[in-house]
C-alpha distance (Angstrom), angle and dihedral (degrees) to the residues before:
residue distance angle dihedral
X1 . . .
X2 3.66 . .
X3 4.26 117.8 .
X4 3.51 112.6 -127.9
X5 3.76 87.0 -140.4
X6 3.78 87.6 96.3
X7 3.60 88.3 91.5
X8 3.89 92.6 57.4
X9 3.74 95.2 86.1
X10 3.49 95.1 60.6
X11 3.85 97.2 73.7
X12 3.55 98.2 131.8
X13 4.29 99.9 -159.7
X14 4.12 115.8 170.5
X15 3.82 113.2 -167.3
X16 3.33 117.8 -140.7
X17 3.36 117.3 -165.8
X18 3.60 104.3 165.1
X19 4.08 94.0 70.0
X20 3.63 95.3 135.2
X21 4.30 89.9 78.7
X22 3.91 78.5 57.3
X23 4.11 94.2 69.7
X24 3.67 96.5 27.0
X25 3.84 122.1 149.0
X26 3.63 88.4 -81.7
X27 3.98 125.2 63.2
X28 3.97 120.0 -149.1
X29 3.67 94.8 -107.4
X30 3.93 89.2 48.6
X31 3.42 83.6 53.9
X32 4.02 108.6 43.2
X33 4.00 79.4 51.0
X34 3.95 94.7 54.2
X35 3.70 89.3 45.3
X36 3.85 95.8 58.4
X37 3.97 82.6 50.9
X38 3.83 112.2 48.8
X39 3.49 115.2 78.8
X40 3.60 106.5 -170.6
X41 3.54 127.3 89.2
X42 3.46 103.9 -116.0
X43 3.77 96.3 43.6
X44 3.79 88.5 59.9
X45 3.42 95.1 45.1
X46 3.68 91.7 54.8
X47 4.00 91.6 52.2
X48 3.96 91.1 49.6
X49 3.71 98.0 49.9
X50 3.83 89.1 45.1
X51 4.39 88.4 49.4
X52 3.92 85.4 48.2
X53 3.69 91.5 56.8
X54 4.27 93.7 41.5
X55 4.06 89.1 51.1
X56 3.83 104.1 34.8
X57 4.04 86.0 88.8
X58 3.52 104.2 22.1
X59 3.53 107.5 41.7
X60 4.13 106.7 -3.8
X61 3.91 95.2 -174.6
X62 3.83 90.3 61.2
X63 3.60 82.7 42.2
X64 3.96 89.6 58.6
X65 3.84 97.7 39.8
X66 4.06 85.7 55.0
X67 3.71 85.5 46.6
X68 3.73 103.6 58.5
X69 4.02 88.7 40.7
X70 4.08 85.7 62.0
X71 3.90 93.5 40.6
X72 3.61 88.3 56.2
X73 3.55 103.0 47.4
X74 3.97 83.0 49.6
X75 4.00 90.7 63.4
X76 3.22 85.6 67.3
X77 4.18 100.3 28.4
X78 3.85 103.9 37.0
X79 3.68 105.6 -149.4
X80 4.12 104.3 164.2
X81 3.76 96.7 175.0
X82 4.42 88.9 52.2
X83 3.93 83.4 37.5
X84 3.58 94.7 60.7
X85 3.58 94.7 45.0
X86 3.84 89.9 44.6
X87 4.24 87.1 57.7
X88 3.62 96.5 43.8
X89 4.03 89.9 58.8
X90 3.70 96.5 42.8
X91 3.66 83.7 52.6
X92 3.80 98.9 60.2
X93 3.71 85.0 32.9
X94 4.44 96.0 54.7
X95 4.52 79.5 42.8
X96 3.75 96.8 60.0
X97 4.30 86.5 41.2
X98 3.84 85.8 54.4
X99 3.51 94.7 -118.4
X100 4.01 90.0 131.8
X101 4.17 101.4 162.0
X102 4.29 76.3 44.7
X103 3.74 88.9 61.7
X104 3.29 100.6 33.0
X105 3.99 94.5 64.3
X106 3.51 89.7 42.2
X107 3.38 87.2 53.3
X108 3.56 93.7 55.6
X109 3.53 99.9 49.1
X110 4.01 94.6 58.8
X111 3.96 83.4 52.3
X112 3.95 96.0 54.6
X113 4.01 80.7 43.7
X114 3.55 104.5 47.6
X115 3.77 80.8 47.6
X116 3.82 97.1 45.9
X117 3.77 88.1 53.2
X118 4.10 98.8 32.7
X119 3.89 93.6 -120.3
X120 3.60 99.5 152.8
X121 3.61 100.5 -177.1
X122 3.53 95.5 55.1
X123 4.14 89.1 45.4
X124 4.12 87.3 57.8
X125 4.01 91.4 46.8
X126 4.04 86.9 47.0
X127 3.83 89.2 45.1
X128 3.82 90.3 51.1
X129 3.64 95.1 47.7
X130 3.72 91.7 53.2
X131 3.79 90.5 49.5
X132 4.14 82.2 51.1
X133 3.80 91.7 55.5
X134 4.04 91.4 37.5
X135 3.98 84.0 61.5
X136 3.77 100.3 48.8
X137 4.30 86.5 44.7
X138 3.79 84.4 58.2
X139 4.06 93.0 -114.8
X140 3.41 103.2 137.4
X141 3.84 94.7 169.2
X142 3.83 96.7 60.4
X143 3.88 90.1 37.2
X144 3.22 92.8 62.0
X145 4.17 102.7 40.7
X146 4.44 87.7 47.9
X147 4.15 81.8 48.6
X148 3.97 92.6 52.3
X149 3.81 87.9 36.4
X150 4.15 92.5 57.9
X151 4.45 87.8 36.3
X152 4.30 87.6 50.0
X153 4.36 88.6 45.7
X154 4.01 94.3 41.8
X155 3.82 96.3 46.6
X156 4.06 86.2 47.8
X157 3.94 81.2 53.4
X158 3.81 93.6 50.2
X159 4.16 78.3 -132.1
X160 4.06 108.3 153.0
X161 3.80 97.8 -167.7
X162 3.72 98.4 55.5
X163 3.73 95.8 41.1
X164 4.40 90.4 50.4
X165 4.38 69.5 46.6
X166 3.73 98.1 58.3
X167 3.89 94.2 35.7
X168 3.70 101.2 57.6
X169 4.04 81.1 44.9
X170 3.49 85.0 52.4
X171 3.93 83.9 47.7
X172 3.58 104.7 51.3
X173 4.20 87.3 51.4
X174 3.68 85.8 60.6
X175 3.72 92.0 46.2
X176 4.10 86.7 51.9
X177 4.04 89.4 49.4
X178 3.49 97.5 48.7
X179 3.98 98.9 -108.8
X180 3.73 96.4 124.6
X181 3.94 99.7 161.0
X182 3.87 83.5 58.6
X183 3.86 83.4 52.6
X184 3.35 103.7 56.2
X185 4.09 84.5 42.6
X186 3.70 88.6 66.9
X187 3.71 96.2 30.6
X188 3.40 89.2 61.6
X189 3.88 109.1 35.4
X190 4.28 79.1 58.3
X191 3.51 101.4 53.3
X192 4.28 89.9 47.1
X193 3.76 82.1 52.5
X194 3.90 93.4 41.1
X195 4.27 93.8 45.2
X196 4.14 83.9 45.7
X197 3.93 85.6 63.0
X198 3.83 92.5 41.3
X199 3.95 95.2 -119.1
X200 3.61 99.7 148.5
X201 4.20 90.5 172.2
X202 3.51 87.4 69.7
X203 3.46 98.2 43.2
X204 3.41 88.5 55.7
X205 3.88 93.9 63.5
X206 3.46 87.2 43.0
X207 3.56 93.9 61.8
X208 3.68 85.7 51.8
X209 3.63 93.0 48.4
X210 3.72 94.3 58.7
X211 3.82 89.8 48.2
X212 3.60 91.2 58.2
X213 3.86 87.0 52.9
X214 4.32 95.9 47.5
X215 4.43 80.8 46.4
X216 3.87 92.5 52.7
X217 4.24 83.6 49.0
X218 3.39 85.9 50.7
X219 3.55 91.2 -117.4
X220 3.90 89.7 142.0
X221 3.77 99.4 171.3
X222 4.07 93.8 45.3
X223 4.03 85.6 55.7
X224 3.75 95.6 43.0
X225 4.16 84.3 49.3
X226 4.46 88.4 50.3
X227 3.90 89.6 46.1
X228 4.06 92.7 48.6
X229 3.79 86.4 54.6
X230 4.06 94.2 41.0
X231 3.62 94.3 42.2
X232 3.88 92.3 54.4
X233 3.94 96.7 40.0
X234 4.11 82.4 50.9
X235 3.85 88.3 57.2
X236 3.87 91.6 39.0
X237 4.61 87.7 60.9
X238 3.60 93.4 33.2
X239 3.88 100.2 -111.8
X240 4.20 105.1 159.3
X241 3.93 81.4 177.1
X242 3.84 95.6 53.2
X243 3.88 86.2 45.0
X244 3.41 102.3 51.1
X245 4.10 92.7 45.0
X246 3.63 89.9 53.1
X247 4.25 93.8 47.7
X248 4.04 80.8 50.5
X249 3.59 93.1 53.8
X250 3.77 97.8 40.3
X251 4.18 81.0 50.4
X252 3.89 86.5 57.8
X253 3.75 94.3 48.9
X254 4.08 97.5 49.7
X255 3.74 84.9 50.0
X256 3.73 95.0 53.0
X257 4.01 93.2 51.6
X258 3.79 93.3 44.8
X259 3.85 99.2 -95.3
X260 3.69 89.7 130.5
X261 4.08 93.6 157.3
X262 3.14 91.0 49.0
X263 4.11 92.9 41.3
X264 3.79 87.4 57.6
X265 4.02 97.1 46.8
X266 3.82 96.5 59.1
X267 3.83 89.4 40.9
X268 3.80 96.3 55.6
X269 4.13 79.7 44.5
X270 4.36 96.0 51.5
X271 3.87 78.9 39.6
X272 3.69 97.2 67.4
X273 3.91 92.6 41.0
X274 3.74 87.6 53.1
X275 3.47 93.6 55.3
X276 3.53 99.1 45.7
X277 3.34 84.6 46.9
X278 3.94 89.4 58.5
X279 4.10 89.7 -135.2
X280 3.94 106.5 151.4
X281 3.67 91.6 -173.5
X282 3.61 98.3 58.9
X283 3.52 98.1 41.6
X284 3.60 88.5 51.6
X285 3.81 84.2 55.4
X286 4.39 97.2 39.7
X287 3.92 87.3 51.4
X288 3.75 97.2 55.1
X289 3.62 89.7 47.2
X290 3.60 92.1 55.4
X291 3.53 92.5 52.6
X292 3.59 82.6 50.2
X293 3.69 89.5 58.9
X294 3.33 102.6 36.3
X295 4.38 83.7 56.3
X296 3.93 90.7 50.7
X297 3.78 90.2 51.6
X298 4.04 87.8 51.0
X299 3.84 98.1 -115.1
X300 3.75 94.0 123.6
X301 4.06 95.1 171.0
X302 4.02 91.7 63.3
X303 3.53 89.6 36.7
X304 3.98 87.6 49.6
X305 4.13 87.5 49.2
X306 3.60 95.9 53.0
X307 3.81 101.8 49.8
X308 3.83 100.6 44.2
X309 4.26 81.2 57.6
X310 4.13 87.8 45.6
X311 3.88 85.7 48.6
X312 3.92 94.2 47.8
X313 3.89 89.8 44.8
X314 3.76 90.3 46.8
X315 4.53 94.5 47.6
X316 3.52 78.6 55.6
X317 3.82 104.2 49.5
X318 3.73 88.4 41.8
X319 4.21 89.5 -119.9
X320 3.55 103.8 162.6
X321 3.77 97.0 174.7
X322 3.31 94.6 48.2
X323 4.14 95.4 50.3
X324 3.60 86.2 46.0
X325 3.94 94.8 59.0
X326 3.52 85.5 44.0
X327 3.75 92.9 58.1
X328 3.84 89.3 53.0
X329 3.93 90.2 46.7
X330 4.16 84.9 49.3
X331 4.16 76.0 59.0
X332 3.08 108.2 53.0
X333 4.05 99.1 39.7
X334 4.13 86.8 54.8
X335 3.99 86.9 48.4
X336 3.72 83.8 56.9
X337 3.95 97.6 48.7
X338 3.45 92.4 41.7
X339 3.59 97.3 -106.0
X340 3.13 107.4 145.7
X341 3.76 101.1 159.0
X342 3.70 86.5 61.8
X343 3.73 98.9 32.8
X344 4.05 85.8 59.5
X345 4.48 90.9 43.7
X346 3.63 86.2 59.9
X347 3.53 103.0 38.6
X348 3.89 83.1 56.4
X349 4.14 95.2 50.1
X350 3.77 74.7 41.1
X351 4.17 98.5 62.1
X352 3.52 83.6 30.3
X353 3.94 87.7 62.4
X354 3.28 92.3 48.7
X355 3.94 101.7 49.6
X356 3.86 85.5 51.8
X357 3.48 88.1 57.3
X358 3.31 96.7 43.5
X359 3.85 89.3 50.7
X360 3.72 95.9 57.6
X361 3.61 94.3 52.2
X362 3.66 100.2 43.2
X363 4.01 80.5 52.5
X364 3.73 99.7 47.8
X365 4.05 80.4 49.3
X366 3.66 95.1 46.0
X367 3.73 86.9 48.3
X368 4.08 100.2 46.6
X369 4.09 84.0 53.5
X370 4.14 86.9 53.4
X371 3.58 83.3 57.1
X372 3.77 101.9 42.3
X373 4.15 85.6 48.8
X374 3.72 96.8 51.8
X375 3.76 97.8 41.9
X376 4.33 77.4 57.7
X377 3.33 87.7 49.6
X378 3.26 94.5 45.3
X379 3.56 98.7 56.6
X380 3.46 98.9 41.2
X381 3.44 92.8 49.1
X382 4.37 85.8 53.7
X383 3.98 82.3 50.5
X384 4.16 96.9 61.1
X385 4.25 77.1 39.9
X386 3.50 88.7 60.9
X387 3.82 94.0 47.2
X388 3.19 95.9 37.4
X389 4.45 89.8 58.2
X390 3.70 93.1 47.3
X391 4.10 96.2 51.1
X392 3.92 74.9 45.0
X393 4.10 91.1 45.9
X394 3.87 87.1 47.5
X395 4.08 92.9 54.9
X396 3.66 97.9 37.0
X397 4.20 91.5 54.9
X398 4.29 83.9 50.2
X399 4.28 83.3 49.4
X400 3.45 89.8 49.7
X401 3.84 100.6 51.7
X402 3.88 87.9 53.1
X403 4.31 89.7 47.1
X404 3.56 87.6 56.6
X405 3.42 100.3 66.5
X406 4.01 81.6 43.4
X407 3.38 95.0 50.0
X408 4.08 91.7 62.8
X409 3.36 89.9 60.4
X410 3.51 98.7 56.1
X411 3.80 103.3 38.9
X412 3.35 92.4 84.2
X413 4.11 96.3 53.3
X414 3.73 88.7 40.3
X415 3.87 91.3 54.7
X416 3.79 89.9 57.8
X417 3.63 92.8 44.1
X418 3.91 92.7 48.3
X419 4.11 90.1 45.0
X420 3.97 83.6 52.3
X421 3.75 94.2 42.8
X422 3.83 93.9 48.3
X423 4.09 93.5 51.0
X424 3.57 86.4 52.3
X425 3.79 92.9 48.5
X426 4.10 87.4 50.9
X427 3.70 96.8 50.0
X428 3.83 86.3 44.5
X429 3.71 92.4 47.8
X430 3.96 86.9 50.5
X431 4.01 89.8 53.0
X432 3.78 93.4 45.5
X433 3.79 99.0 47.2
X434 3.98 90.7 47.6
X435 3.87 90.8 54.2
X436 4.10 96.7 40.1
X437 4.10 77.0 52.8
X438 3.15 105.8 51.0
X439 4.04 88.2 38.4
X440 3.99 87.5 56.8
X441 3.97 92.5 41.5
X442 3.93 80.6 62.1
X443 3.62 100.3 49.1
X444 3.78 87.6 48.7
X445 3.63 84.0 56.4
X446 3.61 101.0 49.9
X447 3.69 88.5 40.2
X448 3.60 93.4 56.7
X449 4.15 94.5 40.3
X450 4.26 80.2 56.4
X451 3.50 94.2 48.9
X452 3.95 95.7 46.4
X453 3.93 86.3 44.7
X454 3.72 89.8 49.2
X455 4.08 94.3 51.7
X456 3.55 88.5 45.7
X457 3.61 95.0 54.1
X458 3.91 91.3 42.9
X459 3.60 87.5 55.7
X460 4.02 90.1 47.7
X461 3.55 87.8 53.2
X462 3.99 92.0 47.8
X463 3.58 100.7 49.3
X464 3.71 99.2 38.7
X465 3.92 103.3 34.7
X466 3.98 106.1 21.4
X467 4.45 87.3 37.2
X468 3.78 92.0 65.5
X469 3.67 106.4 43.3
X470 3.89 92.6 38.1
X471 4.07 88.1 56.1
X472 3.68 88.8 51.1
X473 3.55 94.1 51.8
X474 3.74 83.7 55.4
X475 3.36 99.4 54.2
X476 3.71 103.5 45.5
X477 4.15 87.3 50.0
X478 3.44 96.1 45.6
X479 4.46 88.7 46.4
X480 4.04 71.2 42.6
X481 3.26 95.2 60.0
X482 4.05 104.5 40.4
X483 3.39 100.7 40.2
X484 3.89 99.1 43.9
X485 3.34 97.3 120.0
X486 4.01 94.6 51.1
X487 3.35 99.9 53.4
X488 3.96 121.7 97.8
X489 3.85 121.0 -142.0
X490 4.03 97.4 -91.3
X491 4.29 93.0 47.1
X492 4.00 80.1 45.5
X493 3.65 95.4 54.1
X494 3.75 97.2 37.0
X495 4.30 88.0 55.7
X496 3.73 90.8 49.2
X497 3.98 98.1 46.8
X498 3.91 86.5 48.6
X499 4.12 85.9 54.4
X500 3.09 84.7 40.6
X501 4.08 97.9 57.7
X502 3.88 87.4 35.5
X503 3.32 91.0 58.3
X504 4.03 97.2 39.6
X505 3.98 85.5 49.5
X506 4.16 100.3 50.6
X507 4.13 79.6 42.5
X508 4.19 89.4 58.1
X509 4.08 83.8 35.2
X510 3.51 93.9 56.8
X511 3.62 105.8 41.1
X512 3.89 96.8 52.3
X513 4.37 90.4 49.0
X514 3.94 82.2 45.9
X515 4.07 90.5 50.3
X516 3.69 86.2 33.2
X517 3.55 96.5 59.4
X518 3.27 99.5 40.9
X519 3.74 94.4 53.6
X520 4.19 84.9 45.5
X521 4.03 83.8 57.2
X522 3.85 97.5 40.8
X523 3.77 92.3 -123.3
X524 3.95 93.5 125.9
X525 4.05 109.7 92.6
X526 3.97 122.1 -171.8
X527 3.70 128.0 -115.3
X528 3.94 110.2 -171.7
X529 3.34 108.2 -162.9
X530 4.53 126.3 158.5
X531 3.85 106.2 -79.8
X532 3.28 135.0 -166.7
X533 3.83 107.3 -143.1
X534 3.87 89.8 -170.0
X535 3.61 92.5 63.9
X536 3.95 93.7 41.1
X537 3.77 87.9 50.0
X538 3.72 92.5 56.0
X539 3.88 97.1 45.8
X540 4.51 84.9 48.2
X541 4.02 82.6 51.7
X542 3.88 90.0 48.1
X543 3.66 89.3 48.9
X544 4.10 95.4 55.3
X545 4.24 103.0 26.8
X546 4.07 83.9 103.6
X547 3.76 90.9 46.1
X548 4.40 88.4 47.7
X549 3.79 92.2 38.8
X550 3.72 92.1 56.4
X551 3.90 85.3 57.5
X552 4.22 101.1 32.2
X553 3.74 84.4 -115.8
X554 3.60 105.4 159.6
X555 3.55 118.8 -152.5
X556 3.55 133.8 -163.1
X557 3.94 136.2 177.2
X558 3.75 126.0 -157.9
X559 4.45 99.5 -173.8
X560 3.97 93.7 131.0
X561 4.04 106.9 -137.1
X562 3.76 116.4 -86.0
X563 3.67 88.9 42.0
X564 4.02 92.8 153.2
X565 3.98 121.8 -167.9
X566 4.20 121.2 172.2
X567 3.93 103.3 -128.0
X568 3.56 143.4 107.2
X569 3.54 105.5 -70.2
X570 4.38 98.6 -145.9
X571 3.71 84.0 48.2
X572 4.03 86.2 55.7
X573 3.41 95.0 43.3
X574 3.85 94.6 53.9
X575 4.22 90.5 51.0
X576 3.89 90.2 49.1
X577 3.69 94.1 47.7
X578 3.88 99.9 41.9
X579 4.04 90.1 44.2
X580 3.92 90.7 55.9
X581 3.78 96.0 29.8
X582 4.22 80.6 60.2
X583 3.72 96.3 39.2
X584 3.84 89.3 57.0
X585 3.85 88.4 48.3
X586 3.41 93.6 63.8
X587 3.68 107.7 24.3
X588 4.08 106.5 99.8
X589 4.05 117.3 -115.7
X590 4.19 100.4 -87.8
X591 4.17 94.6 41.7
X592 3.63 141.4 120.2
X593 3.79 133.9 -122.5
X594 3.80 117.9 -166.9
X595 3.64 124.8 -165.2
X596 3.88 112.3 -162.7
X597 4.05 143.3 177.7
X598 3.69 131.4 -147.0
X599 3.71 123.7 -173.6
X600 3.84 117.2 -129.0
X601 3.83 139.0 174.3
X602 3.85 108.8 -71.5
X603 4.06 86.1 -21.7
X604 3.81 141.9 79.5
X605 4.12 116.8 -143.4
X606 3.41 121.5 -152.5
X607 3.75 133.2 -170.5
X608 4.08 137.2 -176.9
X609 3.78 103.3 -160.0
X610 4.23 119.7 -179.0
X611 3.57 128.0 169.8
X612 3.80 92.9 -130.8
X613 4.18 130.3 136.1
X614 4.46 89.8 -60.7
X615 4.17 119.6 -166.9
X616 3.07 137.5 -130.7
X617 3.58 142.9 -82.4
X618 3.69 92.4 -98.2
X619 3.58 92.7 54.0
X620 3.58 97.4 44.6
X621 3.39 99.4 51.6
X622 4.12 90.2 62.5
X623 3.73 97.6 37.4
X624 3.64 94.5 105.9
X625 3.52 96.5 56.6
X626 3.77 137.9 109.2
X627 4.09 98.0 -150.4
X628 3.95 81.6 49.3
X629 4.02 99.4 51.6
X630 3.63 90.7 123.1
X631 4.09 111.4 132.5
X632 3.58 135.1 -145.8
X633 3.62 128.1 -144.6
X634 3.91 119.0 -101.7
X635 3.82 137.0 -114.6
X636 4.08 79.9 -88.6
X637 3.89 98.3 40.6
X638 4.05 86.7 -97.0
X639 3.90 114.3 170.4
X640 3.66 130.7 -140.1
X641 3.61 152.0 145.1
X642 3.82 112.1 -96.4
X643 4.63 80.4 -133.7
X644 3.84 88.3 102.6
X645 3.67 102.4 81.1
X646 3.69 92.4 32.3
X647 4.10 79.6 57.0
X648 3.56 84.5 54.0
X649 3.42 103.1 43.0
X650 3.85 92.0 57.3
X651 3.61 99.3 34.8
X652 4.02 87.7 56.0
X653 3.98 95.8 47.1
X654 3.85 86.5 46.0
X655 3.55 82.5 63.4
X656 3.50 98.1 47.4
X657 3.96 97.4 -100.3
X658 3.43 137.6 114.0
X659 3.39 136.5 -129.0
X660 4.11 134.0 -144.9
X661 3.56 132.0 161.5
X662 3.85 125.7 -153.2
X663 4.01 121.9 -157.1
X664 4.10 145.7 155.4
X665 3.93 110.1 -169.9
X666 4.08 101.2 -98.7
X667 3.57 90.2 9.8
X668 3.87 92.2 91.8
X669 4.12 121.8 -132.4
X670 3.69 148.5 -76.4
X671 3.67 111.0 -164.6
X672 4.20 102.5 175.8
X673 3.82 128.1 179.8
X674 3.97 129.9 179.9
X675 4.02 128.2 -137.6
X676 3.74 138.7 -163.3
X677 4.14 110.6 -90.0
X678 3.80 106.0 -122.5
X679 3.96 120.7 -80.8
């Protein structure tokens, strides 16, 4: 007979013992509508970090979404202290989702930051986090150590909250090994500490905590009396996520003392919670214990239902315990029916399960005791060092006694030598100095020829390709303006579109001679960051859908999401615009543009294909080059300046790319470039 207790290790309790941000003077609403107001950077980052900390608990995916707004402002606004504090909520926040390898490098960047910046508040909330996501990736060992790490920093603080933190951390890795009187030791020296400072949210999950404890004693009534108390102190704050944990957990204890109906009705209840909440883990968790219900009660086709969509949940969320007590529940239901063809398939994947399992700890074990033995080694090894220096020390100072005398001798031929040796040095010197002069009189030279070639072809590109359409846009305002009146709605639409496209085009002109230049006078510095080129691609499509409308291009991009390159994102941006920007140029009204990804070994290609007017070889082959920056009109007798793909060409080897372009004269054109994978 299988115990349904299997379930009971998959209470899945956060503490958070920083509740008071979560009723602070301003609510979430009040917040979300000063955030659409403030304009300054500051201001906004101020709301975001404050949202992160109201949703971490409550509803962690809005926690997230709030996150990444505030990280990206801070590319651009470094804030370290807010940045810290930003991390260590998306890291409770990306725990409660499920996302545990998520947290856990989120986790470890606030540590190196806090560290970085000497915040040691923040470095005992990111150690207790870590310890948090430790517990739920069943390594008790490193739990435990980040838990004693943030307990040891908040004690040298004197700051209550994180040490009643790191305790029931501390707790709740007892409670994992067994050691329940050193549980409820910690459980209860925290919540003291926690009622002291008034904080009756975390209270509340301490209350829970302790039930979970009594219920692993088998002390059933004891737990059911803690949850009663937590449950209603949950409702009292407002916590939907302390709520529905505690339902789940009161669920799990009906079931084990043969309350099944009852099992199954607050299960169904913590279920909808859960997935309001949006918390993957947990519903992984509430489903299979409804199919464990739903098996005790005998209806073995709803219980069936529910644990093949807690098994697909689980594959995905990596949660081996939890697919391997759902291979032993598989078991026992098939037992029941009489299946025993299936009852003895899953009590195979079942025991196989469990020797993985048992694998990976016995190697993490066998590993920790290869560490132990070589830092002994290690340090006796330094030890025979030591001994072995000073019997070295000891012969060295009789050696030097007998050089002494030596050394008198010689001094006097060494100071001739040395006299010798430093005349040659100086007339060396001399020679060297004169050559690295003259070689950085003729860089200077070169430099300056390049930068006096470069303003006179910015000023060639001005007056012959920024004169023309700048006098047109003059003319059609000023006919604009005089003959207002006159004009019907079509003539009126036409003159604005055209100031419209003049306007667009000496925009497009003027950024690439701006990046041109720049790159021409080496002012342009790279800042690689993780980008996602489907998200890039979409904003360059945003940019030019007029543009393609105007012509019935339609484009299409196929970069799947996640698509991550390491590069500087404006430099990016810039490539992807200009390559689609020129694709539309010369792709005929009616045609297709195609933006595409392919993975590759360390690199990501991309290529912008169309099926517009192409060139030939000759062409192609000089298309990337500055002498050759001529342009040709487009498919709709569009202008430009031929610097765009030079732009690109330099901005993509800058990133450690390359570039290539493929075309047939009215064949169209591939032009294809590779970037670094993310880091």
């Amino acid at each position: 007979m299988i115990k349904v207790s299997v379930f009971v290790r998959f209470t899945f309790i956060f503490i958070f013992l920083w509740m008071p941000l979560l009723w602070a003077a301003e609510t979430a609403k009040e917040l979300e509508n000063r955030l659409q107001k403030v304009t300054s950077p500051s201001e906004k980052l101020e709301c975001l970090r404050a949202l992160v900390e109201i949703y971490m608990a409550e509803a962690p995916q809005k926690a997230l979404e709030y996150g990444n707004q505030a990280l990206q402002i801070l590319h651009d606004f470094p804030d370290n202290t807010l940045k810290v504090k930003v991390l260590n909520g998306m890291c409770w926040a990306s725990g409660l989702l499920g996302r545990y390898h998520e947290a856990l490098d989120m986790g470890r960047q606030a540590e190196i930051l806090a560290r970085r910046i000497e915040n040691k508040e923040e470095l005992a909330v990111a150690f207790n986090s870590i310890a948090n996501i430790y517990l739920y990736l069943s390594d008790f060992h490193k739990a435990l150590d980040s838990a004693l790490e943030a307990k040891a920093i908040s004690e040298s603080l004197g700051y209550k909250r994180g040490i009643a933190s790191a305790l029931v951390s501390v707790a709740r890795v007892h409670r994992n090994l067994n050691e329940y009187e050193k549980a409820l030791s910690n459980y209860k020296e925290a919540m003291e500490i926690s009622e002291a400072l008034g904080n009756r949210g975390s209270v509340a999950w301490i209350l829970s905590n302790i039930a979970n404890v009594y219920w692993n004693l088998g002390q059933y009534q004891k737990a059911l009396d803690y949850y009663s108390r937590g449950l209603k102190m949950m409702k009292e704050v407002g916590s939907e996520m302390g709520t529905a944990q505690v339902i789940y957990n009161i669920a799990c204890v009906y079931s084990e003392t043969g309350k099944y109906a009852r099992a199954l009705e607050y299960d169904k209840k913590a279920l909808k919670l859960f997935e309001k909440l949006g918390n993957k883990g947990q519903i992984a968790f509430t489903l299979g214990s409804i199919g464990r219900d739903y098996g005790n009660l005998k209806k073995y086709g709803k219980a069936l239902d529910y644990l093949d969509k807690s098994l697909k949940m689980s594959v995905e969320l990596e949660l081996k315990d939890t697919i391997r007590a759902l291979y032993e529940r598989y078991t026992h239901i098939y037992e029941e029916m009489g299946d025993y063809k299936n009852a003895f398939l899953y009590h195979r994947k079942f025991k196989n399960a469990s020797d993985e399992i048992l694998n990976e700890d016995r190697n993490k074990r066998i590993a920790h005791l290869q560490v132990v033995y070589d830092v002994e080694k290690k340090e006796k090894e330094n030890q025979l060092l030591k001994k072995n220096n000073h019997i070295q020390k000891l012969k060295l100072d009789h050696q030097k006694l007998e050089l002494e005398r030596q050394k008198l001798l010689r001094n006097f031929l060494i100071l001739v030598s040395v006299l010798v040796l430093i005349i040659a040095l100086v007339t060396y010197n001399r020679y060297r100095i004169r050559k690295k002069t003259e070689q950085v009189l003729r860089a200077s030279e070169q430099k300056l020829k390049k930068m006096n070639a470069t303003k006179d072809k910015l000023f060639t590109i001005i007056a012959h390709d920024l004169g023309s359409p700048l006098n047109s846009l003059l003319l059609s305002s000023r006919h604009l303006k005089n003959h207002f009146q006159g004009l019907d709605e079509q003539d009126l639409e036409e003159f604005i579109h055209n100031i419209y496209k003049q306007t667009q085009d000496m925009s497009d002109l003027l950024a690439n001679l701006l990046q041109w230049a720049m790159v021409q006078i080496g002012k342009i510095e790279k800042n690689p960051e993780a980008v996602d080129l489907h998200l890039l691609t979409e904003e360059a499509l945003e940019q030019v859908k007029y543009t393609a409308q105007k012509k019935k291009i339609h484009l299409e991009s196929h970069i799947m999401e996640n698509t991550l390159a390491w590069v500087d994102k404006s430099m990016m941006q810039a490539v992807m615009r200009n390559l689609i920007s020129n694709a539309i140029k010369y792709t005929h009204p009616g045609g297709e543009i195609e933006i595409i990804s392919k993975d590759a070994t360390g690199f990501i290609e991309i290529t912008v294909s169309d099926n517009g007017v192409g060139m030939d070889r000759e062409k192609a082959e000089h298309l990337f080059k500055e002498e050759f920056h001529e342009s040709t009109r487009g498919t709709s007798n569009e202008k430009g300046t031929g610097l765009g793909l030079v732009l690109c060409k330099e901005f993509v080897e800058t990133n450690g790319g390359e570039i290539q372009v493929k075309s047939q004269p009215d064949h169209g054109t591939q032009f294809s470039f590779t970037l670094l994978k993310e880091k």
